[in-house]
N, C-alpha and C positions, 0 to 999 in steps of 0.2 A: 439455470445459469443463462443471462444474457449472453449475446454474440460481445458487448463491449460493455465494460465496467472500469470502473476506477474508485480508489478512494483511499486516503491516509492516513497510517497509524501513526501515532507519537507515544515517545515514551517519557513520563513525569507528570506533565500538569493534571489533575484531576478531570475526571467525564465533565462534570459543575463546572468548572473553571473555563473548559474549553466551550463546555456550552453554551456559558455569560457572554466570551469574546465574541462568539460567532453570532447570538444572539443581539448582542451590540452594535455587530455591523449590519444587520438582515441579511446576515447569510444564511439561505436555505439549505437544509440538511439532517441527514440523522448522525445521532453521537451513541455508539456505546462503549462501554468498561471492558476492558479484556486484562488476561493475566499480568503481571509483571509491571503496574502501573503504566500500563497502555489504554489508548482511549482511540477509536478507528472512528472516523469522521468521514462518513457519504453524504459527501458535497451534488448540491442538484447537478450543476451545469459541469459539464465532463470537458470542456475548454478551458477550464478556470483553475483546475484539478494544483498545478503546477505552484499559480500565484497565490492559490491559499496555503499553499504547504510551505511556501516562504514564509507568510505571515505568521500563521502557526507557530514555526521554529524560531524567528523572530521574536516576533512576543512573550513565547514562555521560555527561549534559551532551551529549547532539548532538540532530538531529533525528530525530525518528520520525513516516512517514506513514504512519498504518495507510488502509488502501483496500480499500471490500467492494464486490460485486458482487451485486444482489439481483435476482431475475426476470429475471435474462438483461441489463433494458433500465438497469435502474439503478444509479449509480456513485454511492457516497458515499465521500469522503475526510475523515478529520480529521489536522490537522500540530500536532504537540506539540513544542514548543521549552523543552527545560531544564523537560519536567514540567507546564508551561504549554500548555493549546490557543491556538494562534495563527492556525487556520486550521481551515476547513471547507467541505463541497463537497456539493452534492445534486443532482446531473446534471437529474432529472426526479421533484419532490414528488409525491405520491401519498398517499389516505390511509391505505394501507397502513403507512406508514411513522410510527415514533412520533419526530414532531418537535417541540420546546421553540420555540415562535416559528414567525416565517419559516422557511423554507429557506434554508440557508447558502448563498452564491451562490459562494464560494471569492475568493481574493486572489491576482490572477496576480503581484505582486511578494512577495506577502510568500511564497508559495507556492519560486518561484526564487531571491528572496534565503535560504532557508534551506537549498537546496542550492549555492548560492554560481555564484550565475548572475543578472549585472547584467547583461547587454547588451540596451537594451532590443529591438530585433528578436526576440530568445529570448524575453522574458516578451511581447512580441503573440503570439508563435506559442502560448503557452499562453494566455493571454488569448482568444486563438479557439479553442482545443481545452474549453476551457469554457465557452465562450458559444454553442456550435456546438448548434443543438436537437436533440433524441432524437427521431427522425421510425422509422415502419415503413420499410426498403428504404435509409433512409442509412448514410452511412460511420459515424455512432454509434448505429446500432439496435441496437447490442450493448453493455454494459458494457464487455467487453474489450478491444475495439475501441478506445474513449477511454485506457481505462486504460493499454495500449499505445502511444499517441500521447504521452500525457502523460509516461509513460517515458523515449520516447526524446527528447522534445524534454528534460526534466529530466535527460539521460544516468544513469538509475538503472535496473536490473535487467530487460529488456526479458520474462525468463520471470516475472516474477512475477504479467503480465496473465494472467488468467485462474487463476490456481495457488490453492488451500486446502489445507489438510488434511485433508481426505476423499478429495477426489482420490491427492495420493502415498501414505497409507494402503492404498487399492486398487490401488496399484501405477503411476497414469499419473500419470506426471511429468512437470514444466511443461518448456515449450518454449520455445525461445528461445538468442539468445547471451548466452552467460557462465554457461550452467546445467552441472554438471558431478554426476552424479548421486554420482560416488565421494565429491564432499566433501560430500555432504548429509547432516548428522547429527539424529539422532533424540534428543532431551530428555526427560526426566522418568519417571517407569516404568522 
């Protein structure tokens, strides 16, 4: 696990489909298939993370959570719905980080309603996975660790905690169920 990663799941369009578009533009990146008609998109350039997840949710109408990973302890999410942010997440503000405002505190319904999950028991269970503090020696002193949690309670792509594109670049590929390395295709170049 890198110190920093980022990269976006969306859930609908097919692996193919989002491949074409990204392909289309020379966008460099890996695409793979994950459960529940999700497709996780490691995007090269870790600056850019944001405006491709617009475009994404944009062009195919679903959602897209881009989710990065910075110094190991910090997890920020943004959820773009149809091209629109509708959602945002900053585990643990710092001022390293360049924030507009407050710090996004995240929306555990609006979060689950855009992966199509009302029950509320499920959105407390993320509602504590977000609210849970970033301590030294806890189960979230790690980015991945949440990012992971937040996964499996939203049933979306359990390898994509911890995963960028620098990592599969250098050969180590994300871990996790529903990662299958044969169908992980490489875009743009």
């Amino acid at each position: 696990m890198a110190g920093y990663y980022a990269n976006i799941t969306t859930q609908g369009p097919a692996p193919d489909a989002v491949a074409a578009f990204l392909n289309g533009r020379g966008t460099i990146a890996f695409v793979a298939p994950g459960q529940r008609d999700c497709t996780v998109v490691f995007h090269e350039d870790l600056a850019a993370q944001e405006q491709l997840g617009v475009e994404l949710s944009a062009h195919f109408q679903c959602p897209a959570l881009v989710v990065m990973g910075y110094g190991e302890a910090v997890l920020l999410y943004h959820l773009y719905l149809t091209g629109r942010q509708a959602d945002a997440y900053v585990s643990s503000p710092h001022d390293g980080l360049e924030l507009e405002g407050p710090a996004p505190e995240g929306d555990a319904r609006v979060l689950c309603g855009a992966f199509g999950i009302e029950m509320d028991h499920l959105v407390q269970r993320v509602e504590r996975i977000l609210r849970k503090p970033t301590r030294p020696n806890s189960e979230y002193a790690y980015a991945v660790n949440r990012h992971g949690e937040l996964a499996r309670a939203l049933g979306l792509p359990l390898f994509a905690a911890g995963a960028g594109f620098n990592s599969i670049e250098v050969g180590e590929l994300p871990e996790g169920a529903g990662f299958e390395a044969s169908k992980l295709v490489r875009t743009g170049r």
